[in-house]
BALOBA-1460 file (C-alpha; in Angstrom, 3 decimals):
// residues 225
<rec num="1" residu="x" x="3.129" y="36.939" z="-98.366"/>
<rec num="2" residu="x" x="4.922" y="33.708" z="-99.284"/>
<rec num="3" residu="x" x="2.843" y="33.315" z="-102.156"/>
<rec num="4" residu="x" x="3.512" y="36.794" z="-103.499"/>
<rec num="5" residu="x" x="7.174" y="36.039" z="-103.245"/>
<rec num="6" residu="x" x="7.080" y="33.263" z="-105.154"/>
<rec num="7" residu="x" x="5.075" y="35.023" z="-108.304"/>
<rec num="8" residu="x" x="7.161" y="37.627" z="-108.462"/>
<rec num="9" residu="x" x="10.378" y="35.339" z="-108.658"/>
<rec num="10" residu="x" x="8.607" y="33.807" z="-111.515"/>
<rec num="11" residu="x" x="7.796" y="36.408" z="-113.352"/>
<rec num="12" residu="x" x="11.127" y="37.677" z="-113.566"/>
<rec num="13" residu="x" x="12.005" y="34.076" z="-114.578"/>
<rec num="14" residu="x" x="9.839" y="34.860" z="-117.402"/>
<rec num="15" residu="x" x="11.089" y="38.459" z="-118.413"/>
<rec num="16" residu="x" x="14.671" y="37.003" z="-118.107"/>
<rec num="17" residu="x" x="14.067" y="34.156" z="-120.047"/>
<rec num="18" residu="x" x="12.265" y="36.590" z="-123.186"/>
<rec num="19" residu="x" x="15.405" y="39.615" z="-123.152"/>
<rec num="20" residu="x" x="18.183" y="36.940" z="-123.393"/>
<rec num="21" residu="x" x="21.498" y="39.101" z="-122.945"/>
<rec num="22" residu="x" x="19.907" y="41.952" z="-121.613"/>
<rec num="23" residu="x" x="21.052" y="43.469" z="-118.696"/>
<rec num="24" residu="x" x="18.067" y="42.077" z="-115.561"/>
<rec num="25" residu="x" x="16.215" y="44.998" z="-114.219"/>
<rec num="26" residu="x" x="16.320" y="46.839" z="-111.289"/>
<rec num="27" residu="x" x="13.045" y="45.229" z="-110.168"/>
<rec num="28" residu="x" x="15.603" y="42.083" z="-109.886"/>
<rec num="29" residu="x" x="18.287" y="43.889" z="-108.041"/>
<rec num="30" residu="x" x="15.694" y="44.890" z="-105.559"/>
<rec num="31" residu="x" x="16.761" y="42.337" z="-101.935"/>
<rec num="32" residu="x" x="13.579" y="40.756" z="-101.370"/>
<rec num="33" residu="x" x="11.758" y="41.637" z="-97.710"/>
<rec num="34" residu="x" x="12.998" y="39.462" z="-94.840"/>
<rec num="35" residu="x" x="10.621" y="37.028" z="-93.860"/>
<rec num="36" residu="x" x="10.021" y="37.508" z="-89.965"/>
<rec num="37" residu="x" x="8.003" y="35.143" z="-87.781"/>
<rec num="38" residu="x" x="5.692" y="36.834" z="-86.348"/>
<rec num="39" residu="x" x="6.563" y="37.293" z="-82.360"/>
<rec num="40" residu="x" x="4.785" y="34.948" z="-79.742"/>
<rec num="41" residu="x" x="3.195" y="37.176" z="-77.053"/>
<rec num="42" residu="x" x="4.505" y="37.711" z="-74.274"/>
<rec num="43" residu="x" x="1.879" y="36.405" z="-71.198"/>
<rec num="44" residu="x" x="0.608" y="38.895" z="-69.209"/>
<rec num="45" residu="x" x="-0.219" y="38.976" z="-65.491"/>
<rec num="46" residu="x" x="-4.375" y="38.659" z="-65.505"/>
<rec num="47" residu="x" x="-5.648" y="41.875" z="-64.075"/>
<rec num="48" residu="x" x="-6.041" y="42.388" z="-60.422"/>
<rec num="49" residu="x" x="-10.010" y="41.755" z="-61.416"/>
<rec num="50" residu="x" x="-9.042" y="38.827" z="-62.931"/>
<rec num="51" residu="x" x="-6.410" y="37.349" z="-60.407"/>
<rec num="52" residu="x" x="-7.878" y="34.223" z="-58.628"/>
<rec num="53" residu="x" x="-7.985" y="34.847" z="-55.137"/>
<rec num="54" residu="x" x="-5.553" y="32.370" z="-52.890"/>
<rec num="55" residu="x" x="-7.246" y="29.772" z="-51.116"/>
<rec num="56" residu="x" x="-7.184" y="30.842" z="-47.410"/>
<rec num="57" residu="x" x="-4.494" y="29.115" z="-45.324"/>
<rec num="58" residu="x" x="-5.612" y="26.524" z="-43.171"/>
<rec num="59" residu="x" x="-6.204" y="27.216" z="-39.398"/>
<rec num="60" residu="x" x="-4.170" y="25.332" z="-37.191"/>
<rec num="61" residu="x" x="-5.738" y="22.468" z="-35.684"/>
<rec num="62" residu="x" x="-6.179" y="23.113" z="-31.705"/>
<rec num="63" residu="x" x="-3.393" y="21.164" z="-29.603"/>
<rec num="64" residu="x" x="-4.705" y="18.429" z="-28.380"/>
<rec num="65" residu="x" x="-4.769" y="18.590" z="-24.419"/>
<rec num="66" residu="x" x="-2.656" y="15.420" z="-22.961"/>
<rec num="67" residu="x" x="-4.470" y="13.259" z="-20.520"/>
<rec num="68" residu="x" x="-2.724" y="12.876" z="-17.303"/>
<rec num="69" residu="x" x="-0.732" y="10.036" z="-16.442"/>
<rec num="70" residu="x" x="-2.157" y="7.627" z="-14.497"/>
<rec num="71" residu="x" x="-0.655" y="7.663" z="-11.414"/>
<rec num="72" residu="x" x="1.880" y="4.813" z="-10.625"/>
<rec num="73" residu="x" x="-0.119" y="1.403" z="-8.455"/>
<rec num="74" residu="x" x="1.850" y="1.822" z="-4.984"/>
<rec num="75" residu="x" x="4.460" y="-1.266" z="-4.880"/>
<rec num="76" residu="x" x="3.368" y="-4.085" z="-1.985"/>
<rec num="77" residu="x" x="4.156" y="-2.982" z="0.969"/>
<rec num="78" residu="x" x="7.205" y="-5.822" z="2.319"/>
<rec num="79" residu="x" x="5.844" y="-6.699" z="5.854"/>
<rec num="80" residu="x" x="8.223" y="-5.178" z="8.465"/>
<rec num="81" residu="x" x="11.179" y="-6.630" z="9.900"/>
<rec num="82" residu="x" x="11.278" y="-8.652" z="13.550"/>
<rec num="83" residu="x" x="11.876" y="-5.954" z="15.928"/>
<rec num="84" residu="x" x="15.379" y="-6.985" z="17.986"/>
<rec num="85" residu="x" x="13.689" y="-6.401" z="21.221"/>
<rec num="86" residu="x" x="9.718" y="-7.378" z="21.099"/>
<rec num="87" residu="x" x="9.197" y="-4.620" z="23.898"/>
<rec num="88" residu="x" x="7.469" y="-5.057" z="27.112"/>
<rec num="89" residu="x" x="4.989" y="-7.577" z="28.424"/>
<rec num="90" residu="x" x="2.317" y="-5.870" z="30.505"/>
<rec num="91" residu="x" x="1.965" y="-8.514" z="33.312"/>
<rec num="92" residu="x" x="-1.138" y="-9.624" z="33.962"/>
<rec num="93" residu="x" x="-1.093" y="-9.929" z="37.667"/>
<rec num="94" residu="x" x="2.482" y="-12.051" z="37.811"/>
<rec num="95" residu="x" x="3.354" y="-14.678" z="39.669"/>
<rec num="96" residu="x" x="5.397" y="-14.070" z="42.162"/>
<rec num="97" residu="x" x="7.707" y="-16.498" z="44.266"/>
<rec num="98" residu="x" x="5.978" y="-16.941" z="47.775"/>
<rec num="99" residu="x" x="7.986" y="-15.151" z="50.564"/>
<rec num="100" residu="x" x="8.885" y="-12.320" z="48.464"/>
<rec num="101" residu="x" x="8.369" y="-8.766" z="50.488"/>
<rec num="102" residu="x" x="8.795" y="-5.353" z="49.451"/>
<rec num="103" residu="x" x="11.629" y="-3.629" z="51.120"/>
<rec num="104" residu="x" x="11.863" y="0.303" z="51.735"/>
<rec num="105" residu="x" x="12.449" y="2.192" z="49.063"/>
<rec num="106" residu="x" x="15.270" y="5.128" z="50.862"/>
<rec num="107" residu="x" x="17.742" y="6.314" z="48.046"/>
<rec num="108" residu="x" x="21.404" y="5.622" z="48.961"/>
<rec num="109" residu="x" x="23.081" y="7.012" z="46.443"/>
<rec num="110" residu="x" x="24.861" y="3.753" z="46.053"/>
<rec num="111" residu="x" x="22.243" y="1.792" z="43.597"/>
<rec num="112" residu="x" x="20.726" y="-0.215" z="46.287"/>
<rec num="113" residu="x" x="17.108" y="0.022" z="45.322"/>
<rec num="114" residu="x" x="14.329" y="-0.534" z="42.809"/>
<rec num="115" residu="x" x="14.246" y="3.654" z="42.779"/>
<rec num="116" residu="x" x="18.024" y="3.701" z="41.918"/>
<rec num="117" residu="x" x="18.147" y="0.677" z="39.515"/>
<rec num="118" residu="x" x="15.085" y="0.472" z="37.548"/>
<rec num="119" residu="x" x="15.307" y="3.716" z="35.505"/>
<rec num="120" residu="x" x="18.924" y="2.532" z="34.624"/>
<rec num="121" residu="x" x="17.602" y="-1.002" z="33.750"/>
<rec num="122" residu="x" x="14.506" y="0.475" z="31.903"/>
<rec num="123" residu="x" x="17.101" y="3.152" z="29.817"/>
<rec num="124" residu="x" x="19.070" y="-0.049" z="28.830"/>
<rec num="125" residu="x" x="16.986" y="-3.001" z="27.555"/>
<rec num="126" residu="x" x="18.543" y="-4.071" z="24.627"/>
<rec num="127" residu="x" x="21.804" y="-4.621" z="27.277"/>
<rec num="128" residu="x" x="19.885" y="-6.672" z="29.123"/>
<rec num="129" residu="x" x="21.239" y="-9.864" z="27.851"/>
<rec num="130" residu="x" x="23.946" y="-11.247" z="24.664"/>
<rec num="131" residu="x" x="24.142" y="-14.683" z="23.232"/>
<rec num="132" residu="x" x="27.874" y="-15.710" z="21.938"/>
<rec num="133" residu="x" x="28.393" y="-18.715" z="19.605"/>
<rec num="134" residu="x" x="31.855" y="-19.870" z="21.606"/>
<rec num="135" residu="x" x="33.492" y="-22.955" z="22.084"/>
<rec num="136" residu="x" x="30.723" y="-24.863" z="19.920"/>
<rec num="137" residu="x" x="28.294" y="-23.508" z="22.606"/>
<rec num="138" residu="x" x="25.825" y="-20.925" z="22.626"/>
<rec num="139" residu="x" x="26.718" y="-18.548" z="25.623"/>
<rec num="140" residu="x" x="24.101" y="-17.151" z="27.231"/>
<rec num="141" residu="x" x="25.160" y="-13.985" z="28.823"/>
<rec num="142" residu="x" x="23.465" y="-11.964" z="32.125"/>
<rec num="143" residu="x" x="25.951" y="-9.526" z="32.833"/>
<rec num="144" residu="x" x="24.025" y="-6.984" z="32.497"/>
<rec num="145" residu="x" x="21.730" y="-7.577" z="34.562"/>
<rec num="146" residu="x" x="24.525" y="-8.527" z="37.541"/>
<rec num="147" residu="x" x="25.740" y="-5.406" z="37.363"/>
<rec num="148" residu="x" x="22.710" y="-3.451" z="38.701"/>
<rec num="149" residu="x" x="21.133" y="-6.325" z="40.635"/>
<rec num="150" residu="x" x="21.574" y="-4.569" z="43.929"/>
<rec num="151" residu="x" x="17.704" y="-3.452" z="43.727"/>
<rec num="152" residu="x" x="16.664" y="-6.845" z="42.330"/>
<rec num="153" residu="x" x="14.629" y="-9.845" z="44.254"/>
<rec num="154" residu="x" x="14.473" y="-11.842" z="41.667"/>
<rec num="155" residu="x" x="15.710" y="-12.593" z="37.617"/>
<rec num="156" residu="x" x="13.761" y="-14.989" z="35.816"/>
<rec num="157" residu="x" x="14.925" y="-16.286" z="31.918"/>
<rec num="158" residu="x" x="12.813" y="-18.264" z="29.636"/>
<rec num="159" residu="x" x="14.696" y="-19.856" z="26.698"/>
<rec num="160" residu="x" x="13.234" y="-20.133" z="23.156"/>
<rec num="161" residu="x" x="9.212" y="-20.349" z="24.810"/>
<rec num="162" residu="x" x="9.873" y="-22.272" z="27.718"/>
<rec num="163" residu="x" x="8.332" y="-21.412" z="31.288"/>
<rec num="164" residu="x" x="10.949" y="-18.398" z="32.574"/>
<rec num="165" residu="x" x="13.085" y="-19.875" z="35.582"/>
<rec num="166" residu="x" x="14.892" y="-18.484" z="38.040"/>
<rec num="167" residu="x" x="18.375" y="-17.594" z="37.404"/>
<rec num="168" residu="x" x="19.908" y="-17.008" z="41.119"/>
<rec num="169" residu="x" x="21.795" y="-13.671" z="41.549"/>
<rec num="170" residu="x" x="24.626" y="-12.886" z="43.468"/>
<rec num="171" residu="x" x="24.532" y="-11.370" z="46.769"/>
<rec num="172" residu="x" x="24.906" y="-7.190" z="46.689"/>
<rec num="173" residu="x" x="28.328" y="-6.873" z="48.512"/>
<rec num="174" residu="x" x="27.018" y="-4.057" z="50.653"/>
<rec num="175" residu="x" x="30.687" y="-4.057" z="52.714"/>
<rec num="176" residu="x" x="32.527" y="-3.010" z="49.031"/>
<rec num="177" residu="x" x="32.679" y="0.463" z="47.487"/>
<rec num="178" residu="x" x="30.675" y="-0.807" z="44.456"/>
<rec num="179" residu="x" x="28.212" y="-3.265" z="45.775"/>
<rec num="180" residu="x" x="27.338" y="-4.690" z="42.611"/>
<rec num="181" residu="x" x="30.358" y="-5.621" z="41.718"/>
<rec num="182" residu="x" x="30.924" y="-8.819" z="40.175"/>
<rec num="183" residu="x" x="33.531" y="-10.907" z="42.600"/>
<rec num="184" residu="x" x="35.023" y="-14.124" z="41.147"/>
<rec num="185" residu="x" x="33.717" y="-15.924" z="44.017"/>
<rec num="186" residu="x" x="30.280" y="-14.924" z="42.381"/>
<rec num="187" residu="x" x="30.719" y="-17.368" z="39.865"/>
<rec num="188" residu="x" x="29.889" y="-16.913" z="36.140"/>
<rec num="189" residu="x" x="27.469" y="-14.576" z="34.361"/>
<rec num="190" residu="x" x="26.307" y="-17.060" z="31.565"/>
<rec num="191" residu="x" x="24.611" y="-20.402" z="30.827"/>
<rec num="192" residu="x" x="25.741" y="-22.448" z="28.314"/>
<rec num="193" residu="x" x="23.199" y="-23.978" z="25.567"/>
<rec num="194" residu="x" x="24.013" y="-26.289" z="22.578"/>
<rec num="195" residu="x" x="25.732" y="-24.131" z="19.903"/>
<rec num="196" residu="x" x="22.467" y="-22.008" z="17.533"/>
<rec num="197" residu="x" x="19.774" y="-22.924" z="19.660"/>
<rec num="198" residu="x" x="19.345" y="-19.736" z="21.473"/>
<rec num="199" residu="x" x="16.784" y="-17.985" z="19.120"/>
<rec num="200" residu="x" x="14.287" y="-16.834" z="21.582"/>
<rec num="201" residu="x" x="14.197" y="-15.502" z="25.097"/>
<rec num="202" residu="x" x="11.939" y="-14.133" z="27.895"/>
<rec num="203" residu="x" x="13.285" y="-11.987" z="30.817"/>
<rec num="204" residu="x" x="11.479" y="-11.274" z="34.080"/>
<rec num="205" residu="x" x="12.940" y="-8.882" z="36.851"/>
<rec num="206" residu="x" x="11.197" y="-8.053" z="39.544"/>
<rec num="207" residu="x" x="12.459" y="-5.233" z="41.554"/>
<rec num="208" residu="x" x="13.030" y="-4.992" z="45.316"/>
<rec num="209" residu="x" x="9.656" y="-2.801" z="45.539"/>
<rec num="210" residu="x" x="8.016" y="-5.806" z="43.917"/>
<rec num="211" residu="x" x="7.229" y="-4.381" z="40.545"/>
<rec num="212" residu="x" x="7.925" y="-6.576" z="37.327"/>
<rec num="213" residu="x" x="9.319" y="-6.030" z="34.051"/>
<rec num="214" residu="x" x="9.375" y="-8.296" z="31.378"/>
<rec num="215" residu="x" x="11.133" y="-8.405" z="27.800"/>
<rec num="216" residu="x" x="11.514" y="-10.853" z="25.149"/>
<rec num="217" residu="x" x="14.588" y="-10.880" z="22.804"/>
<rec num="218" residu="x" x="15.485" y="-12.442" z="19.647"/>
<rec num="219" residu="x" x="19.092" y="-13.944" z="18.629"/>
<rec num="220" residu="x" x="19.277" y="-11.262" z="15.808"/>
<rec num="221" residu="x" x="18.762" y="-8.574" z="18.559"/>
<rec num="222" residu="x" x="21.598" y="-9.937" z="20.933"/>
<rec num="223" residu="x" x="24.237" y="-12.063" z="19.259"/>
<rec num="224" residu="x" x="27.464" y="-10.690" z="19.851"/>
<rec num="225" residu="x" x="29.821" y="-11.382" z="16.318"/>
């Protein structure tokens, strides 16, 4: 088209060129045609036959199960604690002191037997005895066992493993309204030891019916603050 432009421009270069003064002709009057570009197409969505068909999504990958924990090793069991009172010592046939006899076992009402005393004594154990740091002295204390002695033959201490020995008791004043009463004339309930040597001791009662009971004690058990 270009081309065809140009040859007519020339030609009426030529014609012009040959009339001189002449008035140009209407051929030359004559707008040439507007060169267009010639569109770019538009793209077009392929036809549904020719779509490419998505790739599939991708399943999900299965959760992956947790194992269980494994269970915790159980912490080392801490070995327990001395008990404050060791508990009883079944006697294996006791010794007794020679010319010790049973005596009759009729309830008074007034504590004067092994019947009447020992299920208070049994109920009470950790009572039995005290150890006091006093004076720059260990105190041993028995008071306790003074107090219900009245269906006692016999007490019996042992101090930190030694051989128990006998630890006289007071006569029951069977003339008073409390015959166990502790009268100054009595004396005192306690020994005396050098001061924080008390750490162990044995007691032995044996009862007016001449059964036995036996208990060993630690300080930490007894030791009054």
């Amino acid at each position: 088209m270009l081309q065809f432009f140009f040859t007519i421009l020339t030609a009426a270069a030529q014609s012009a060129g040959a009339s001189g003064d002449e008035t140009p002709s209407a051929a030359l009057t004559t707008p040439p045609p507007a060169i267009t570009t010639p569109a770019t197409p538009e793209p077009t969505a392929p036809a549904a036959s020719e779509q490419v068909a998505a790739a599939p999504a991708p399943e999900p990958e299965p959760e992956a199960t947790p194992e269980p924990a494994a269970a915790p090793e159980p912490a080392p069991q801490q070995p327990p604690a001395a008990a404050p009172v060791t508990g009883i010592i079944a006697p294996a046939a006791p010794e007794l002191t020679p010319g010790l006899v049973a005596e009759p076992q009729t309830a008074t009402g007034r504590f004067l037997t092994a019947t009447e005393v020992r299920p208070i004594l049994n109920a009470t154990k950790p009572n039995w005895i005290s150890v006091r740091a006093f004076g720059g002295k260990d105190l041993l204390y028995v008071t306790h066992i003074w107090s219900w002695r009245c269906g006692l033959l016999e007490l019996r201490v042992g101090v930190n493993g030694a051989q128990p020995e006998i630890w006289p008791l007071p006569a029951c004043h069977t003339d008073q309204p409390a015959p166990a009463a502790i009268l100054e004339s009595d004396g005192l309930p306690y020994r005396e030891f050098p001061l924080k040597s008390v750490q162990l001791i044995e007691v032995m009662l044996t009862f007016d019916d001449l059964s036995v009971s036996r208990v060993r004690f630690n300080r930490a058990g007894i030791v009054i603050p």
